[in-house]
PDB file of N, CA, C and O in Angstrom, chain B, residues numbered from 101:
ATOM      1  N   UNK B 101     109.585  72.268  72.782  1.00  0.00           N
ATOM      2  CA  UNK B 101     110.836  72.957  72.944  1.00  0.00           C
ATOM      3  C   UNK B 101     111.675  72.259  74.003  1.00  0.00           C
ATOM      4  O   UNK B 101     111.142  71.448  74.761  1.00  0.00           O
ATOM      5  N   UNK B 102     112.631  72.472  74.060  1.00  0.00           N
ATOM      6  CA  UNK B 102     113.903  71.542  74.572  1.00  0.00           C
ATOM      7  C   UNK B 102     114.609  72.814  75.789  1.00  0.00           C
ATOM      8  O   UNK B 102     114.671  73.961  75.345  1.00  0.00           O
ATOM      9  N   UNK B 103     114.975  72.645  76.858  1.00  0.00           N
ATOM     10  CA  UNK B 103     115.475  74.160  77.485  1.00  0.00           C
ATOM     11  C   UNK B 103     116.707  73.193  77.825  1.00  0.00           C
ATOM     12  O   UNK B 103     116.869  72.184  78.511  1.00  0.00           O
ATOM     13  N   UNK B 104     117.895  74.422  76.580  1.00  0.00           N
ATOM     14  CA  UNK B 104     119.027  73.933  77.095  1.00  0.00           C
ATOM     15  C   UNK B 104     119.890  74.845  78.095  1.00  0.00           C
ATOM     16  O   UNK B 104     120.831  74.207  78.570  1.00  0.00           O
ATOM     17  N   UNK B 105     119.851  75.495  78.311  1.00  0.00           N
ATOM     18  CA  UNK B 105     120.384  76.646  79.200  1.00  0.00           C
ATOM     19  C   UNK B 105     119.163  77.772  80.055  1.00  0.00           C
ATOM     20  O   UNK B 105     117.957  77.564  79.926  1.00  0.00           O
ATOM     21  N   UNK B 106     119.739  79.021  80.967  1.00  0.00           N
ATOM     22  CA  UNK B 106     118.904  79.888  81.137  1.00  0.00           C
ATOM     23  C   UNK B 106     118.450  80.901  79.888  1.00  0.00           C
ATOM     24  O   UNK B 106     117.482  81.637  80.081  1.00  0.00           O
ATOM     25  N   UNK B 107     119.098  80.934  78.705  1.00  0.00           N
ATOM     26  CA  UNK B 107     118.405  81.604  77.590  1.00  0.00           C
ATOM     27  C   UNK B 107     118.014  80.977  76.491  1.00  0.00           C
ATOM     28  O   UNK B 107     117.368  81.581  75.635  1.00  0.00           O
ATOM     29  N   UNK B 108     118.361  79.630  76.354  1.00  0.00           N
ATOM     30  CA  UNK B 108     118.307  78.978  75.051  1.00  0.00           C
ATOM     31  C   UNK B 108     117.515  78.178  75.069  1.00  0.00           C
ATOM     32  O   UNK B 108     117.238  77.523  76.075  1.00  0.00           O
ATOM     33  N   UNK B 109     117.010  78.061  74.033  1.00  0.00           N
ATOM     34  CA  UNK B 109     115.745  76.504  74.004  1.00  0.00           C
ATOM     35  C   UNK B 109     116.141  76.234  72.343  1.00  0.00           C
ATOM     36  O   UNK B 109     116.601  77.056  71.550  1.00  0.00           O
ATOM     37  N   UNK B 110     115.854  75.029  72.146  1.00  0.00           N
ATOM     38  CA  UNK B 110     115.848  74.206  70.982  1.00  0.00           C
ATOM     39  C   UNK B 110     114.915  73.563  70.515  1.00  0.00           C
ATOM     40  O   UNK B 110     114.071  73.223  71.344  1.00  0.00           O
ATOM     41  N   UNK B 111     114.688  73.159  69.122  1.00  0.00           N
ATOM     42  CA  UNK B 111     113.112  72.654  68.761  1.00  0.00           C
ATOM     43  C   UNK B 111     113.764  70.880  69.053  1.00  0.00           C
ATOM     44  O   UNK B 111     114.935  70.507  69.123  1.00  0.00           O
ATOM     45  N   UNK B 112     112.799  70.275  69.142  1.00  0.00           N
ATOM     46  CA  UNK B 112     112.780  68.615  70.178  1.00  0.00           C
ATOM     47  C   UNK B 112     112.902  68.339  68.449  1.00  0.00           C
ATOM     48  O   UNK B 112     112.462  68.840  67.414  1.00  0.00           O
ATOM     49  N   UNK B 113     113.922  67.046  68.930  1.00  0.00           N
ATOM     50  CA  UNK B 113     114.204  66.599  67.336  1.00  0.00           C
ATOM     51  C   UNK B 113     113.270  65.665  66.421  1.00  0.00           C
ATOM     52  O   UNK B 113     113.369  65.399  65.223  1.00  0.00           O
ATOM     53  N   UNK B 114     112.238  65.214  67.476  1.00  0.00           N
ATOM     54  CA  UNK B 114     110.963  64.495  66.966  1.00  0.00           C
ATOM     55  C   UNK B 114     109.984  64.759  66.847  1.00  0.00           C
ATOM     56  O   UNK B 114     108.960  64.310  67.361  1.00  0.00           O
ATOM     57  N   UNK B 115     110.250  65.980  65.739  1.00  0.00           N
ATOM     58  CA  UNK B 115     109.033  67.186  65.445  1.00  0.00           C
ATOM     59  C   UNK B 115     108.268  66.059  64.327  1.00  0.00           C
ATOM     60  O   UNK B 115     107.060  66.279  64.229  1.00  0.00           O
ATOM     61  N   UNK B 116     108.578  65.345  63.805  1.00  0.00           N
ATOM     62  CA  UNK B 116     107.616  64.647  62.636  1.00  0.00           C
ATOM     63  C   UNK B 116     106.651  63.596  63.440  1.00  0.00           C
ATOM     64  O   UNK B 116     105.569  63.267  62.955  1.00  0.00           O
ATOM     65  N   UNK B 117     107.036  63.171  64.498  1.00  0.00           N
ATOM     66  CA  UNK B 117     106.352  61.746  65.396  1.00  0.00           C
ATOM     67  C   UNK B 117     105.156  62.963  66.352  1.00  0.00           C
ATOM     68  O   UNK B 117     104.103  62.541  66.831  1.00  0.00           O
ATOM     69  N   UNK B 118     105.465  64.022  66.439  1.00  0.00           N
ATOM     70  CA  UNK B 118     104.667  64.931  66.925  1.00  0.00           C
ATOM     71  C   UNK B 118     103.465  65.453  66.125  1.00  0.00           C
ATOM     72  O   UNK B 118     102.463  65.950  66.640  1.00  0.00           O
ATOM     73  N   UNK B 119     103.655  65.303  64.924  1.00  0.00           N
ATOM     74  CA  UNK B 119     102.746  65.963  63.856  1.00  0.00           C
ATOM     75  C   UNK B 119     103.154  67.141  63.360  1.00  0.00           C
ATOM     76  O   UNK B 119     102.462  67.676  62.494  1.00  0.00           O
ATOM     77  N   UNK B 120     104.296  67.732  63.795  1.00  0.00           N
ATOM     78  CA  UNK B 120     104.456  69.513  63.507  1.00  0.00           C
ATOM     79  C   UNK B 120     105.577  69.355  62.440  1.00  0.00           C
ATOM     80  O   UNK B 120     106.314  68.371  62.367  1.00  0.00           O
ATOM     81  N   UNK B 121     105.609  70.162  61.831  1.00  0.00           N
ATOM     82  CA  UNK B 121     106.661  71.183  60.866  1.00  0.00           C
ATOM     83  C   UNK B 121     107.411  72.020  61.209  1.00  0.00           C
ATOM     84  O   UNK B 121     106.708  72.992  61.488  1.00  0.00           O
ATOM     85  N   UNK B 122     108.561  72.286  61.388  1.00  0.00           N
ATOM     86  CA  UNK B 122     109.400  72.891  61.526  1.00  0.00           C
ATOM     87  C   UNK B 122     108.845  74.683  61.134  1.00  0.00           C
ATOM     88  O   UNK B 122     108.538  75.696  61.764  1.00  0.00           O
ATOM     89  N   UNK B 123     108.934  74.370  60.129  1.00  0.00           N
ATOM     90  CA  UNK B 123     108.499  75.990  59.280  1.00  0.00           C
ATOM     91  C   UNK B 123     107.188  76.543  59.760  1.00  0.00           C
ATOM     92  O   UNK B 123     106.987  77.751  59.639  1.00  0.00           O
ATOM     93  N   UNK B 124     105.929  75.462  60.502  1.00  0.00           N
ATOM     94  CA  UNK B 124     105.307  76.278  60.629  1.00  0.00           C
ATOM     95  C   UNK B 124     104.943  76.733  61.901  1.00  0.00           C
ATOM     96  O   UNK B 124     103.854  77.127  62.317  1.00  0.00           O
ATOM     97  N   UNK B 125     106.624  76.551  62.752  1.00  0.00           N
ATOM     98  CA  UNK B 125     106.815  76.986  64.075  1.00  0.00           C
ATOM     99  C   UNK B 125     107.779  78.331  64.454  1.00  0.00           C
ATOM    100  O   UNK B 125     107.823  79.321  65.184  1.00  0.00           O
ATOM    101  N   UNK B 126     108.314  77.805  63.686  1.00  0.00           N
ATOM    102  CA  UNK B 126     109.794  78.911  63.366  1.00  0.00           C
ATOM    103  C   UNK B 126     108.979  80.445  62.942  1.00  0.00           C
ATOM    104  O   UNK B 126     107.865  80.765  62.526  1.00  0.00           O
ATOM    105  N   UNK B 127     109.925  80.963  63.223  1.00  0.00           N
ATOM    106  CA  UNK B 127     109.498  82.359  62.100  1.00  0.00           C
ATOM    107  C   UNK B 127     110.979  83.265  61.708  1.00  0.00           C
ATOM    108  O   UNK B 127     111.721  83.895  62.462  1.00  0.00           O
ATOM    109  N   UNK B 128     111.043  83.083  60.499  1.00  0.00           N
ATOM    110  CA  UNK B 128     112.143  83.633  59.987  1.00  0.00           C
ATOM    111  C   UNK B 128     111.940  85.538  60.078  1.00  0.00           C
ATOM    112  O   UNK B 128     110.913  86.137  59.759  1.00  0.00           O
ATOM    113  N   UNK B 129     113.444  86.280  60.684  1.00  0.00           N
ATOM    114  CA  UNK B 129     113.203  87.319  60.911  1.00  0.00           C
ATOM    115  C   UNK B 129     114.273  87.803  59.829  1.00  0.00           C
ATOM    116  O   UNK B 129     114.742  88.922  60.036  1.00  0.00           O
ATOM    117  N   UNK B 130     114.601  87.297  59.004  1.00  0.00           N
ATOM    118  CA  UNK B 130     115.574  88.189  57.918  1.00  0.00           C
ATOM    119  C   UNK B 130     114.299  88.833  56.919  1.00  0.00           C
ATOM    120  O   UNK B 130     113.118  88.488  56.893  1.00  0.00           O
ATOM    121  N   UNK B 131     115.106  90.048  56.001  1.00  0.00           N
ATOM    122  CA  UNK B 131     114.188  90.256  55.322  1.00  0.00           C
ATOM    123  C   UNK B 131     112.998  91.250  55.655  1.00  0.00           C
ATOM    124  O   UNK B 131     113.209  92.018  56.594  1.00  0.00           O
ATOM    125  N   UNK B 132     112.080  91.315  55.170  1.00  0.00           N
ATOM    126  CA  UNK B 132     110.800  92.382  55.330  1.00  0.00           C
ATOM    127  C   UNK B 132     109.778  91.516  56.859  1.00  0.00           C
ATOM    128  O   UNK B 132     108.896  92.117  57.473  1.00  0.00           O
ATOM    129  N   UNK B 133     110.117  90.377  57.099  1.00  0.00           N
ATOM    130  CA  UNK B 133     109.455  90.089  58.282  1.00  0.00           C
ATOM    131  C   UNK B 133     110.204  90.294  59.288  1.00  0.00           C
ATOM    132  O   UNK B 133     109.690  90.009  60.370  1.00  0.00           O
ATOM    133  N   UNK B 134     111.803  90.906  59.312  1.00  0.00           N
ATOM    134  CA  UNK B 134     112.150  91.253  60.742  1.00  0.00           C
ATOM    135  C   UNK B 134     111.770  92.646  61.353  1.00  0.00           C
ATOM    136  O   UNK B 134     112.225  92.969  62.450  1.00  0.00           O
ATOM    137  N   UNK B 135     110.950  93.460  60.655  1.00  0.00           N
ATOM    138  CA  UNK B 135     109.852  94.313  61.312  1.00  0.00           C
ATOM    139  C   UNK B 135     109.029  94.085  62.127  1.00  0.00           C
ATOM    140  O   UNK B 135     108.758  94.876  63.030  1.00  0.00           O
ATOM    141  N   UNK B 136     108.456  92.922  61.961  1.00  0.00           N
ATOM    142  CA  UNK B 136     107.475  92.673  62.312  1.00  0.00           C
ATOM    143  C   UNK B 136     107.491  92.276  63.803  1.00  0.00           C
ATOM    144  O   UNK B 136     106.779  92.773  64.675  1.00  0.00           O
ATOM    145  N   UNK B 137     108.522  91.187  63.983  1.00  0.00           N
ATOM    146  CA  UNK B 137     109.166  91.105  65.674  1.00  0.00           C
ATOM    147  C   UNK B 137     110.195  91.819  65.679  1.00  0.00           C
ATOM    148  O   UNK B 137     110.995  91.547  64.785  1.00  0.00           O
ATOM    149  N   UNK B 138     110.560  92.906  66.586  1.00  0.00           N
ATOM    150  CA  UNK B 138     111.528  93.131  66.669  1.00  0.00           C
ATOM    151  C   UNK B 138     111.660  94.223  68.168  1.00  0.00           C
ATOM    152  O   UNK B 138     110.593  94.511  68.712  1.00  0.00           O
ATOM    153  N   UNK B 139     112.788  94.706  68.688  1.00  0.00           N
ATOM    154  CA  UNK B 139     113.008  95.215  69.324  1.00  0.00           C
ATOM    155  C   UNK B 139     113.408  96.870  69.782  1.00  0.00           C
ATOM    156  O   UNK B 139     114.616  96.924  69.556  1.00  0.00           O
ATOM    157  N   UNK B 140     113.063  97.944  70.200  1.00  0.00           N
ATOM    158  CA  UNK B 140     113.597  99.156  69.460  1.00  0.00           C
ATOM    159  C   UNK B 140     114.594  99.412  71.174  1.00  0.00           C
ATOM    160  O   UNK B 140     114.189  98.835  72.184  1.00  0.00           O
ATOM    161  N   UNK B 141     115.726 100.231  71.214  1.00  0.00           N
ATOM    162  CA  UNK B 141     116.440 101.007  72.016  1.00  0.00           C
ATOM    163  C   UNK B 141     115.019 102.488  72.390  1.00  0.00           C
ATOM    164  O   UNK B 141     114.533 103.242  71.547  1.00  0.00           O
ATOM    165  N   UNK B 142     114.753 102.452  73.682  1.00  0.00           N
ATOM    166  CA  UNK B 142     114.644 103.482  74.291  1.00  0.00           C
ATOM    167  C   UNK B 142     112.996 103.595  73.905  1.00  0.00           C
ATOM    168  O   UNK B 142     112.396 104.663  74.031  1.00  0.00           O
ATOM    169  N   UNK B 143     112.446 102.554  73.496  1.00  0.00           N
ATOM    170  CA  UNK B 143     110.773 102.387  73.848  1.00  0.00           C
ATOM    171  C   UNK B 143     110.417 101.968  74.600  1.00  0.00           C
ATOM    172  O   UNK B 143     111.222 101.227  75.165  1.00  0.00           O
ATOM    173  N   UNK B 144     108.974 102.056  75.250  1.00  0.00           N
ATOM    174  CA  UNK B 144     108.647 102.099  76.373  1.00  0.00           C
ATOM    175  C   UNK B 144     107.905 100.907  76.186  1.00  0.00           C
ATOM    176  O   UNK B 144     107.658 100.919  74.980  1.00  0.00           O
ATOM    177  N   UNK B 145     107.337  99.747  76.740  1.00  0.00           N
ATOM    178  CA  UNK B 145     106.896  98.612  76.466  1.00  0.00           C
ATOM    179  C   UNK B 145     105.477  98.596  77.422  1.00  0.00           C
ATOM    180  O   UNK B 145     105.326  98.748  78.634  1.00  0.00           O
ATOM    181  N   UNK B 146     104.925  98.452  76.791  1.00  0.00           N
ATOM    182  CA  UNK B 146     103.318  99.175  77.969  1.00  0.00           C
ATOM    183  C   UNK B 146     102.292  97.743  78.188  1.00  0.00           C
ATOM    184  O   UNK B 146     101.571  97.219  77.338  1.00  0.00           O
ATOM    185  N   UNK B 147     102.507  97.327  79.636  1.00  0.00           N
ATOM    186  CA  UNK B 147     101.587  96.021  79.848  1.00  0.00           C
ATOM    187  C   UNK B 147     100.546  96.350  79.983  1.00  0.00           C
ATOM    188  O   UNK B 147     100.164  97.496  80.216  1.00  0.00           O
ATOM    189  N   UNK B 148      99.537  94.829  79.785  1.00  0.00           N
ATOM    190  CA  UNK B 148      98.314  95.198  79.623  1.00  0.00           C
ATOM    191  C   UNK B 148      97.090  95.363  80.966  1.00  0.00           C
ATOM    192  O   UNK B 148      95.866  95.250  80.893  1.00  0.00           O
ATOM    193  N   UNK B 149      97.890  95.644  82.063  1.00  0.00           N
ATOM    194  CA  UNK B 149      97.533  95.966  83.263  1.00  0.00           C
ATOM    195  C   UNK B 149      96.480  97.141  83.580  1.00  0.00           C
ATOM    196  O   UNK B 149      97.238  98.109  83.621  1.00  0.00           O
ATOM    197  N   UNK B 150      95.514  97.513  83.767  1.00  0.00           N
ATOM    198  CA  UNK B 150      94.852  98.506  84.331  1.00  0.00           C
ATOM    199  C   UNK B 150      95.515  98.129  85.384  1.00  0.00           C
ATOM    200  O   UNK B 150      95.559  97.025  85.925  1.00  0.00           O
ATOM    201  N   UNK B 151      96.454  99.924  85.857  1.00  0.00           N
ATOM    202  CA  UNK B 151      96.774  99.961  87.176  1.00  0.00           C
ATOM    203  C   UNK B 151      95.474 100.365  87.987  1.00  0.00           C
ATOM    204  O   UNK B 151      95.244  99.808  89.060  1.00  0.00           O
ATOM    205  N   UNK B 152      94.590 101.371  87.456  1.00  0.00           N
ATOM    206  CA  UNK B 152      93.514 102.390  88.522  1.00  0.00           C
ATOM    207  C   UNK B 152      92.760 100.605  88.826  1.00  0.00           C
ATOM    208  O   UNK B 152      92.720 100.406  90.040  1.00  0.00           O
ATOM    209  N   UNK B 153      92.338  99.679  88.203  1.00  0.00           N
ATOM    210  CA  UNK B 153      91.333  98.833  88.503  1.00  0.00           C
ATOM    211  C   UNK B 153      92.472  97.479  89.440  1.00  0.00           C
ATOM    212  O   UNK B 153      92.069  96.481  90.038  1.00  0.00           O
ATOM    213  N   UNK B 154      93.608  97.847  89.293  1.00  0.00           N
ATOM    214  CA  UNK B 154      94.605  96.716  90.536  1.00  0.00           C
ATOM    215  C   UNK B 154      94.436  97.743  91.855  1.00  0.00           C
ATOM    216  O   UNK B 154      93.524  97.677  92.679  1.00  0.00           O
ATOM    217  N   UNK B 155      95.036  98.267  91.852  1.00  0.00           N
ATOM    218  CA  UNK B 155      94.612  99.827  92.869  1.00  0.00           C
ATOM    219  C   UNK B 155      93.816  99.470  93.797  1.00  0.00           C
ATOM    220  O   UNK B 155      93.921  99.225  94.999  1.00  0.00           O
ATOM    221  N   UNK B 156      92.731  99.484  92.784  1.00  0.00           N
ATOM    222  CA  UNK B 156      91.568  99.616  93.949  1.00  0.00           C
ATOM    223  C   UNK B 156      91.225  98.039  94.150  1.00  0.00           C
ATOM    224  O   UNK B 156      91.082  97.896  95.365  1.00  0.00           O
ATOM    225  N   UNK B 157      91.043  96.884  93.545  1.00  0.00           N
ATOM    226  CA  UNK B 157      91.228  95.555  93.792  1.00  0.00           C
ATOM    227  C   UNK B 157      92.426  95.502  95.239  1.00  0.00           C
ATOM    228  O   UNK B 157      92.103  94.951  96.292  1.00  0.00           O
ATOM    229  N   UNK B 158      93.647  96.095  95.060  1.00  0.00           N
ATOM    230  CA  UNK B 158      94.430  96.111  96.084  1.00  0.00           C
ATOM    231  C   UNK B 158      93.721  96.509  97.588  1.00  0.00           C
ATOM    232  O   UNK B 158      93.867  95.799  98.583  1.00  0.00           O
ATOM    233  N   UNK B 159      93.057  97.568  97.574  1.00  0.00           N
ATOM    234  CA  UNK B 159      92.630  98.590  98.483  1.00  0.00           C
ATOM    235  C   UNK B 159      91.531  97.237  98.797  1.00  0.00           C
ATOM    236  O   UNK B 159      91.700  96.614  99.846  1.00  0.00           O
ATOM    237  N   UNK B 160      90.830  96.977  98.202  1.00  0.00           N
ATOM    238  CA  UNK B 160      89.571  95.904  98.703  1.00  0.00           C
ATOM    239  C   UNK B 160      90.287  94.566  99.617  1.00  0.00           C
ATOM    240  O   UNK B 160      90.109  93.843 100.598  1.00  0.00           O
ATOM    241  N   UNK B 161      91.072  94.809  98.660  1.00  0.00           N
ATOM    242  CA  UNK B 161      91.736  93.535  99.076  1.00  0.00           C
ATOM    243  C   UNK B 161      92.222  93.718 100.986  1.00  0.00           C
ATOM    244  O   UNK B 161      91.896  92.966 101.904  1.00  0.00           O
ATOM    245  N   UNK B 162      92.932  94.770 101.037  1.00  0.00           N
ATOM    246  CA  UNK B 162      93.616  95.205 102.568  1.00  0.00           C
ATOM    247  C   UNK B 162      92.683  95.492 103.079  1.00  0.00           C
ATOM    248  O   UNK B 162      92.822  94.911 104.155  1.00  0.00           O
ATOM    249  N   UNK B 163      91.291  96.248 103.146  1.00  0.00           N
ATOM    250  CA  UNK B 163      90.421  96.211 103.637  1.00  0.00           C
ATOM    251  C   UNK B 163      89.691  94.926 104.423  1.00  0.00           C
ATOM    252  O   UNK B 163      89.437  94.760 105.616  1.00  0.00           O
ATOM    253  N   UNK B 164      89.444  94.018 103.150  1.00  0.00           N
ATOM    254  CA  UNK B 164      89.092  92.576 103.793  1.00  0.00           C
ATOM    255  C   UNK B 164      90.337  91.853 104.965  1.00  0.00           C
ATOM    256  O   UNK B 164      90.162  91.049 105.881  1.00  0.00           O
ATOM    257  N   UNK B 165      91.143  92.286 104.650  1.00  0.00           N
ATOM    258  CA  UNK B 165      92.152  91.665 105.463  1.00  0.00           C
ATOM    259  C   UNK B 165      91.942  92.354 106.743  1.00  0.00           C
ATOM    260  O   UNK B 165      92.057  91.634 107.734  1.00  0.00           O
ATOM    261  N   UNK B 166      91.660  93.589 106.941  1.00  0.00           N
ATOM    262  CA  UNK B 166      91.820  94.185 108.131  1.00  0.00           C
ATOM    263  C   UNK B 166      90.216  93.716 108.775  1.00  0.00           C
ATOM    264  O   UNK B 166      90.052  93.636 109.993  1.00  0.00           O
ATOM    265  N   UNK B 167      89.425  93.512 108.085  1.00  0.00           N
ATOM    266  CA  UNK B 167      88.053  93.627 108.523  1.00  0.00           C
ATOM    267  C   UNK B 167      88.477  91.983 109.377  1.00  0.00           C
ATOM    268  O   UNK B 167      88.583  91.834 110.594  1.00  0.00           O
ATOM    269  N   UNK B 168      88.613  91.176 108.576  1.00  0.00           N
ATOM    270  CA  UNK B 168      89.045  89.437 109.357  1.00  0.00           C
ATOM    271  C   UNK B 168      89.809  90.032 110.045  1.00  0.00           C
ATOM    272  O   UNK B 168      88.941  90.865 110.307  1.00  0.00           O
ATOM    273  N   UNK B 169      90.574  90.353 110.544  1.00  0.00           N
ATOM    274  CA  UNK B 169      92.264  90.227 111.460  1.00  0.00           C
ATOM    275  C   UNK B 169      91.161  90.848 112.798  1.00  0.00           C
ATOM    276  O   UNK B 169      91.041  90.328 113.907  1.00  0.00           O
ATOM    277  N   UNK B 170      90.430  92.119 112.281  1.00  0.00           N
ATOM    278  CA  UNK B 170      89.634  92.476 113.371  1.00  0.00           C
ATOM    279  C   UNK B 170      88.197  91.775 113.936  1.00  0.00           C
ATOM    280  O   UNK B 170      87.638  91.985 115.012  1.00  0.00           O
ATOM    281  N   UNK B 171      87.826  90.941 112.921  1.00  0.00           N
ATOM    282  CA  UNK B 171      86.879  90.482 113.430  1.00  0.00           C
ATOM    283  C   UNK B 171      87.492  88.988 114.510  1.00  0.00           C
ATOM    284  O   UNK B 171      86.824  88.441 115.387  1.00  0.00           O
ATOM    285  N   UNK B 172      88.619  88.699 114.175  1.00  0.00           N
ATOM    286  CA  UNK B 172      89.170  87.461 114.520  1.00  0.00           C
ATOM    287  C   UNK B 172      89.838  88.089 116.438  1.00  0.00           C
ATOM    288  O   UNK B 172      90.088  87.181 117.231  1.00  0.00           O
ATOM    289  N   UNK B 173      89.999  89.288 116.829  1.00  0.00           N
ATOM    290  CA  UNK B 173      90.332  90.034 117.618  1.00  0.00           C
ATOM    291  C   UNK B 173      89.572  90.059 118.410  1.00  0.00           C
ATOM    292  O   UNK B 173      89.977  89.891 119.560  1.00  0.00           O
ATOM    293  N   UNK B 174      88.342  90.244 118.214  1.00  0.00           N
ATOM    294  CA  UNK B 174      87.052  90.828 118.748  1.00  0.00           C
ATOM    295  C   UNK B 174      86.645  89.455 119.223  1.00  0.00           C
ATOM    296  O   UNK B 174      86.734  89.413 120.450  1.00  0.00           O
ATOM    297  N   UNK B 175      86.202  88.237 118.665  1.00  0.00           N
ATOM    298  CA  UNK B 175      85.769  86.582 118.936  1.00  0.00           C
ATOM    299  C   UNK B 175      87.372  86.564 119.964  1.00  0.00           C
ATOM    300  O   UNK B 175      87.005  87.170 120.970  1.00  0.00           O
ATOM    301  N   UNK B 176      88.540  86.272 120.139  1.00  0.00           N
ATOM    302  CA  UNK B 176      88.990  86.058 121.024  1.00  0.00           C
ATOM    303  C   UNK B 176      89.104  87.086 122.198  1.00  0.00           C
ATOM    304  O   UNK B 176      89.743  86.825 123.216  1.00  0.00           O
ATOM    305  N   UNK B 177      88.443  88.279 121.999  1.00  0.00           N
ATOM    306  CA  UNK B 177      88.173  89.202 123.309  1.00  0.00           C
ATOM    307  C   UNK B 177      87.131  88.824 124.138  1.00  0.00           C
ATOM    308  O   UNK B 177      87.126  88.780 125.368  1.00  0.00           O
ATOM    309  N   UNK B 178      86.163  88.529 123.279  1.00  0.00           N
ATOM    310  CA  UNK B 178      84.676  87.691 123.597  1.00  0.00           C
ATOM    311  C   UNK B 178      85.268  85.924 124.443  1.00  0.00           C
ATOM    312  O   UNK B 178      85.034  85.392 125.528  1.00  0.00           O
ATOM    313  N   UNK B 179      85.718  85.715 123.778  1.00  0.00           N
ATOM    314  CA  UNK B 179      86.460  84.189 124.513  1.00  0.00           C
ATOM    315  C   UNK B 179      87.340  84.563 125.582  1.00  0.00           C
ATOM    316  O   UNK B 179      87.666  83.802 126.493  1.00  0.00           O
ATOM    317  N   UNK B 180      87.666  85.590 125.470  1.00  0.00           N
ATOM    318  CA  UNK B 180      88.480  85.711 127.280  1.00  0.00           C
ATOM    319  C   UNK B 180      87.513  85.780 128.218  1.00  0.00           C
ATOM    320  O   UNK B 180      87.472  84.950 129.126  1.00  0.00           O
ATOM    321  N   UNK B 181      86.322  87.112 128.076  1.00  0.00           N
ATOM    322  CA  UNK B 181      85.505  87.826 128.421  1.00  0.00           C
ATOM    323  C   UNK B 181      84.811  86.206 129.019  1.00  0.00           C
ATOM    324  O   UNK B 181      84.935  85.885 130.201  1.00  0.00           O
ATOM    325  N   UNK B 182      84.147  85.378 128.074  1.00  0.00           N
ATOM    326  CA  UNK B 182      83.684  84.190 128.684  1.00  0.00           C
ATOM    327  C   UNK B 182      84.532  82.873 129.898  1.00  0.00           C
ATOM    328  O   UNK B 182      84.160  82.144 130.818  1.00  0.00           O
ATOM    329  N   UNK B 183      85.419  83.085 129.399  1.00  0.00           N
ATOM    330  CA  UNK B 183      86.390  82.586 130.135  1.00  0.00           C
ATOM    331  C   UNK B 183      86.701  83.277 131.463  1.00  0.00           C
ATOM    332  O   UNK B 183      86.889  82.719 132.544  1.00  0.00           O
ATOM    333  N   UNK B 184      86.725  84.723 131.171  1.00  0.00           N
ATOM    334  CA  UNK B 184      86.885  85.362 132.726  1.00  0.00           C
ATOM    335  C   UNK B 184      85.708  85.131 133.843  1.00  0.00           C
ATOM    336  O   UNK B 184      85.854  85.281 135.056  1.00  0.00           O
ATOM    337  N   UNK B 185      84.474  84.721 133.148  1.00  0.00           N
ATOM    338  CA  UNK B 185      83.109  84.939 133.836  1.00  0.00           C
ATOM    339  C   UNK B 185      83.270  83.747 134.611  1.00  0.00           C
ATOM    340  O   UNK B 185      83.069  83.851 135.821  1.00  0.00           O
ATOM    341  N   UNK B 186      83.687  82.322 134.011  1.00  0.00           N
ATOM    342  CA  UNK B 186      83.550  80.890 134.703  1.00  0.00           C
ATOM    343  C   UNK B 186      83.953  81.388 135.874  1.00  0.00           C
ATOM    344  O   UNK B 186      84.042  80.655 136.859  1.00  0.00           O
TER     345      UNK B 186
END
């Protein structure tokens, strides 16, 4: 594909030196196959995300972060602490 703009792309004109076919890239939407892709007003489009299992991946995630930030706190309290003793 060719990107000629922010919405447009074009098929590269040396689709035969490539090995490909035109037709069996394309997909024609006139007819009984523009059902098939198509778009509706006022449906809801549902990704394939488990939110409950990001959630809690999230939650693990800030956890580990806090556990380092604090363990990294604690080793330079310890390094003063040694430093104060010299």
């Amino acid at each position: 594909m060719e990107h000629l703009s922010a919405t447009y792309i074009a098929m590269p004109d040396n689709l035969e030196e490539l090995g490909l076919i035109a037709e069996d890239i394309m997909t024609n939407l006139q007819g009984a196959a523009r059902g098939e892709i198509s778009m509706a007003n006022g449906m809801l489009e549902l990704s394939n995300v488990d939110t409950s299992k990001e959630i809690t991946d999230l939650m693990t995630a800030q956890r580990s972060y806090q556990f380092n930030a604090r363990s990294i706190t604690i080793a330079d309290q310890m390094l003063g602490l040694i430093n104060g003793i010299r």
